[in-house]
MDAnalysis code that builds the backbone (N, CA, C; Angstrom):
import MDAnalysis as mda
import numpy as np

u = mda.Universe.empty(240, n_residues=80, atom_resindex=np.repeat(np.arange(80), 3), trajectory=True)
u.add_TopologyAttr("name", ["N", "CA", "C"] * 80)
u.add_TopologyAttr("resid", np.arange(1, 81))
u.add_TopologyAttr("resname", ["UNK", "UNK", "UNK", "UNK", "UNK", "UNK", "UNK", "UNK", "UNK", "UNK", "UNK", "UNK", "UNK", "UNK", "UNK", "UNK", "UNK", "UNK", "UNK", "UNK", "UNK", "UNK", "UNK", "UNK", "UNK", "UNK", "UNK", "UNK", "UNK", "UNK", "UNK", "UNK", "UNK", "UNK", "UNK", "UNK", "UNK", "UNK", "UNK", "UNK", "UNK", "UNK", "UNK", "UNK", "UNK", "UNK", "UNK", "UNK", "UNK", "UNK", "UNK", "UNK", "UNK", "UNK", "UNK", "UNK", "UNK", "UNK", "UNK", "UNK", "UNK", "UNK", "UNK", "UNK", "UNK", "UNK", "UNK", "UNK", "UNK", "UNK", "UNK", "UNK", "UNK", "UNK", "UNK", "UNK", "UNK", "UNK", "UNK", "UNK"])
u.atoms.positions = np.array([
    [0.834, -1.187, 0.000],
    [0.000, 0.000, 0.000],
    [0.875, 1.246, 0.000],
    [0.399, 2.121, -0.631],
    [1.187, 3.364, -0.747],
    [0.413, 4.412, -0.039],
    [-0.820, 4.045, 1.266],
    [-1.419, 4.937, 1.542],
    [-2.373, 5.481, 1.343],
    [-2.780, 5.519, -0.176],
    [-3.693, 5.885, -1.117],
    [-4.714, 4.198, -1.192],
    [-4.008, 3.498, -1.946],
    [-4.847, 2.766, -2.189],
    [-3.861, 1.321, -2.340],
    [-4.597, 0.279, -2.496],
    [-4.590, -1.069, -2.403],
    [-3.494, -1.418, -3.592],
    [-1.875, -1.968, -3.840],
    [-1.739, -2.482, -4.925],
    [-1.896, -3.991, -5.017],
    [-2.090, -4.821, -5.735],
    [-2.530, -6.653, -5.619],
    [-1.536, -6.754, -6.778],
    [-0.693, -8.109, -6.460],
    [-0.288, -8.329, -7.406],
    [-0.072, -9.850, -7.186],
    [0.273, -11.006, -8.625],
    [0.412, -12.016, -7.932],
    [-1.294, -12.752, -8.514],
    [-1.120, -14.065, -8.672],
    [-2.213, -15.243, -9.379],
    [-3.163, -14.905, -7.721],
    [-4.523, -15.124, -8.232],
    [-5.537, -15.385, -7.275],
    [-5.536, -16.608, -6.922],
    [-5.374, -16.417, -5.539],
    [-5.242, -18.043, -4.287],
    [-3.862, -17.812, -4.056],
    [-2.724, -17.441, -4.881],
    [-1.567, -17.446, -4.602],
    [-1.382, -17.205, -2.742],
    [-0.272, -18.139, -2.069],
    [0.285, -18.046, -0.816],
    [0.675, -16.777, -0.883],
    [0.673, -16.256, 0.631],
    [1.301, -15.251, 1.386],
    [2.714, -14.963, 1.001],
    [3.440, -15.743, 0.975],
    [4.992, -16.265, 1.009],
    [5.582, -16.926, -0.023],
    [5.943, -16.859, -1.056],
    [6.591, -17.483, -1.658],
    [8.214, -17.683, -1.906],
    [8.772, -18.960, -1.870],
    [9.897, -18.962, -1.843],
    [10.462, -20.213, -2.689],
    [12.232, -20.965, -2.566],
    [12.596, -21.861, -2.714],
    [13.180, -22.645, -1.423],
    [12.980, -23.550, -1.440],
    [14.477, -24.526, -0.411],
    [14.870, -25.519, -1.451],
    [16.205, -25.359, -1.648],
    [16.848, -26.797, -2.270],
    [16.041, -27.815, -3.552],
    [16.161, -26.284, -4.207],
    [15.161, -26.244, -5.826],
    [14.017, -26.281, -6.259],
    [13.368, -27.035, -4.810],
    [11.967, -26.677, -4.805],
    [11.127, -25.641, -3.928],
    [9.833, -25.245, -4.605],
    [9.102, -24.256, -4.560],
    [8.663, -24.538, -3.409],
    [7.832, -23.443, -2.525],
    [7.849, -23.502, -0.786],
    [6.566, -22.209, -1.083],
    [5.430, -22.538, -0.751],
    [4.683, -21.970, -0.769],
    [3.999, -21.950, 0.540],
    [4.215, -20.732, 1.539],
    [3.206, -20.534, 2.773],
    [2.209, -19.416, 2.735],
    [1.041, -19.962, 3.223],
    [-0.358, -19.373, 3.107],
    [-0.423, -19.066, 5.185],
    [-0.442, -17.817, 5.340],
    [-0.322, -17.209, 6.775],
    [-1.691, -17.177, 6.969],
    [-2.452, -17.748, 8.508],
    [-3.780, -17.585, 8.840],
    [-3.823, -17.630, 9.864],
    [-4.333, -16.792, 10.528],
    [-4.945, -16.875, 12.077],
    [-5.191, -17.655, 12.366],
    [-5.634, -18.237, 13.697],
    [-6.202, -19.306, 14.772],
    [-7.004, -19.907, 14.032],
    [-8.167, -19.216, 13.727],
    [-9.624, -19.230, 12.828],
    [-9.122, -19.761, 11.241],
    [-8.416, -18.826, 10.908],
    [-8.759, -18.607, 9.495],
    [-8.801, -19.417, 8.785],
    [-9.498, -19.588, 8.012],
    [-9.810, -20.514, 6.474],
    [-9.610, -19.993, 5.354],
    [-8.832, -20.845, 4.254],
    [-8.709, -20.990, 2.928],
    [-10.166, -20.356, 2.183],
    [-9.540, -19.517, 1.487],
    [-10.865, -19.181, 0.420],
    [-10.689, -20.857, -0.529],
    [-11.601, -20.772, -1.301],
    [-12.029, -21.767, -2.504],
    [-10.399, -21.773, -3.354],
    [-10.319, -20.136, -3.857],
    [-9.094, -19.972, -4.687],
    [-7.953, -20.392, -4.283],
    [-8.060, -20.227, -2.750],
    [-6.881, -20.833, -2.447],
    [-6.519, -22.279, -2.248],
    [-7.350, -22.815, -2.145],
    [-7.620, -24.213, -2.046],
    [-7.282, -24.916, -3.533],
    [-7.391, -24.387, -4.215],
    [-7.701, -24.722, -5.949],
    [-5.772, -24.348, -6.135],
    [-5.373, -23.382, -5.351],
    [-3.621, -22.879, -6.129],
    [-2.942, -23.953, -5.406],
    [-3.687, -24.608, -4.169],
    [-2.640, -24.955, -3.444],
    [-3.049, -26.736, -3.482],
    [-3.619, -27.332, -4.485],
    [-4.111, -28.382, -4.830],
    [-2.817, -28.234, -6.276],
    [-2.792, -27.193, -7.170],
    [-1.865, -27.188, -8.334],
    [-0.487, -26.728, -7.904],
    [-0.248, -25.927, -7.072],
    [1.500, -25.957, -6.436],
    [1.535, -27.226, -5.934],
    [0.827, -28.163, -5.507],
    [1.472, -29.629, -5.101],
    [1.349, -30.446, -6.099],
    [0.611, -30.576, -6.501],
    [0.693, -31.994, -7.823],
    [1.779, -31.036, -8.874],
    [2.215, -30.112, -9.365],
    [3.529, -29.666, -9.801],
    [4.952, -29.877, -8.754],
    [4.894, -30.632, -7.472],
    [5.689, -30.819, -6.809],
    [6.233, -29.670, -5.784],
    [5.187, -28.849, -5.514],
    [5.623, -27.643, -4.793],
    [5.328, -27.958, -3.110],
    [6.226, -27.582, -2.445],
    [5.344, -28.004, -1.017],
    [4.634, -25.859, -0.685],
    [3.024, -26.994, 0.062],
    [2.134, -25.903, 0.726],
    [2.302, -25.835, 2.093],
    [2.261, -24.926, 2.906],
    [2.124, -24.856, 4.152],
    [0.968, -23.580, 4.540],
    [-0.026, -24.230, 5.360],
    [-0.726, -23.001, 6.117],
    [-0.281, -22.866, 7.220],
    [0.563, -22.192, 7.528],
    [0.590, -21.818, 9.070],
    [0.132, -21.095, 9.701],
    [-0.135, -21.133, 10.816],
    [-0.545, -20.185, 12.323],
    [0.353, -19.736, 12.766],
    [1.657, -19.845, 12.373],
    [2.386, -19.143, 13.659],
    [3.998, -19.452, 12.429],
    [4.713, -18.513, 13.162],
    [6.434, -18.730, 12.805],
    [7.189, -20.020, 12.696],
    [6.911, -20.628, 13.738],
    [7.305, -21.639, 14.591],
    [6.459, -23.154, 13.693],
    [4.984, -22.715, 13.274],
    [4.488, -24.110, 12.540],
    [4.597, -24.086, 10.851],
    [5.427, -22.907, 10.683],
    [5.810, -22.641, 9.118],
    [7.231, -23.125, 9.341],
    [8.069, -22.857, 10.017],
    [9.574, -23.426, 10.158],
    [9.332, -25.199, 10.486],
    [8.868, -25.482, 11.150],
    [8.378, -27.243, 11.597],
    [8.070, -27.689, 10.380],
    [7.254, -27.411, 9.398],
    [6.625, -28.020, 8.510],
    [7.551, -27.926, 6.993],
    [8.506, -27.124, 7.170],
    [9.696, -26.755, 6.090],
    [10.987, -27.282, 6.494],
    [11.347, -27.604, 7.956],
    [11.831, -28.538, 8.217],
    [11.904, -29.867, 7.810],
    [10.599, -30.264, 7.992],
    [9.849, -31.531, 7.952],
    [10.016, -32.471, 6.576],
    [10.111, -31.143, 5.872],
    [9.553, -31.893, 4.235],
    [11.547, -31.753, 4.056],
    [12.238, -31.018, 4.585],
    [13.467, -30.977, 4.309],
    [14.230, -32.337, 4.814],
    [13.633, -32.997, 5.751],
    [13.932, -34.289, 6.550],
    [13.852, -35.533, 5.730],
    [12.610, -35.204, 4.936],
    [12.120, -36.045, 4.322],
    [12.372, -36.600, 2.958],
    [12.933, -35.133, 2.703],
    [13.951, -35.458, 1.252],
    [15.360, -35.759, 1.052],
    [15.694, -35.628, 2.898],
    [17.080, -36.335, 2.794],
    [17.181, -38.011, 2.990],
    [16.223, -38.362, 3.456],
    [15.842, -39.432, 4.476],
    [15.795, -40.068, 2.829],
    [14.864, -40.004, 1.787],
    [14.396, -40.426, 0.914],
    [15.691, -40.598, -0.120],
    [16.563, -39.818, 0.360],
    [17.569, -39.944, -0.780],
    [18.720, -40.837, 0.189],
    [18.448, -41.118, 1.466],
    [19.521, -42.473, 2.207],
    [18.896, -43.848, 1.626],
])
C-alpha cells in the first residue's frame, strides 16, 4: 500500500509467502487461529502440489519453520 490505495499483485489463491528450499518451490499461506482458505486458495494450493511444490498453512512462525523442516527431513531421508 502506498497509503492511497490497495496495490494486488500475484495469481488469485496465490500463498502469502513465496519462496525456494533446495530447488523446490515452498509456498506458505499465513492464517490466524480461525482462518480458512478461500475456494481460490484451495484450488492454487491443490496445483503448487501436484507440480511438486510443497504448501504450508501456518498459524504461527514456529508451525511454518516445523513443517519446512519436515519436508526438508524427508527429502534427505528419501535420498539415504
Amino acid at each position: 500500500m502506498d497509503g492511497q490505495r490497495v496495490i494486488k499483485f500475484g495469481c488469485v489463491g496465490s500463498p502469502d509467502i513465496l519462496g525456494a528450499l533446495d530447488g523446490r518451490a515452498v509456498g506458505v499461506e499465513v492464517k490466524t487461529r480461525r482462518g480458512r482458505q478461500r475456494e481460490s486458495q484451495l484450488r492454487f494450493q491443490a496445483a503448487f502440489e501436484r507440480a511438486g511444490g510443497l504448501y504450508v498453512v501456518a498459524r504461527s512462525t514456529a508451525e511454518a519453520l516445523a513443517a519446512i523442516k519436515a519436508a526438508r527431513a524427508d527429502k534427505v531421508s528419501a535420498r539415504a
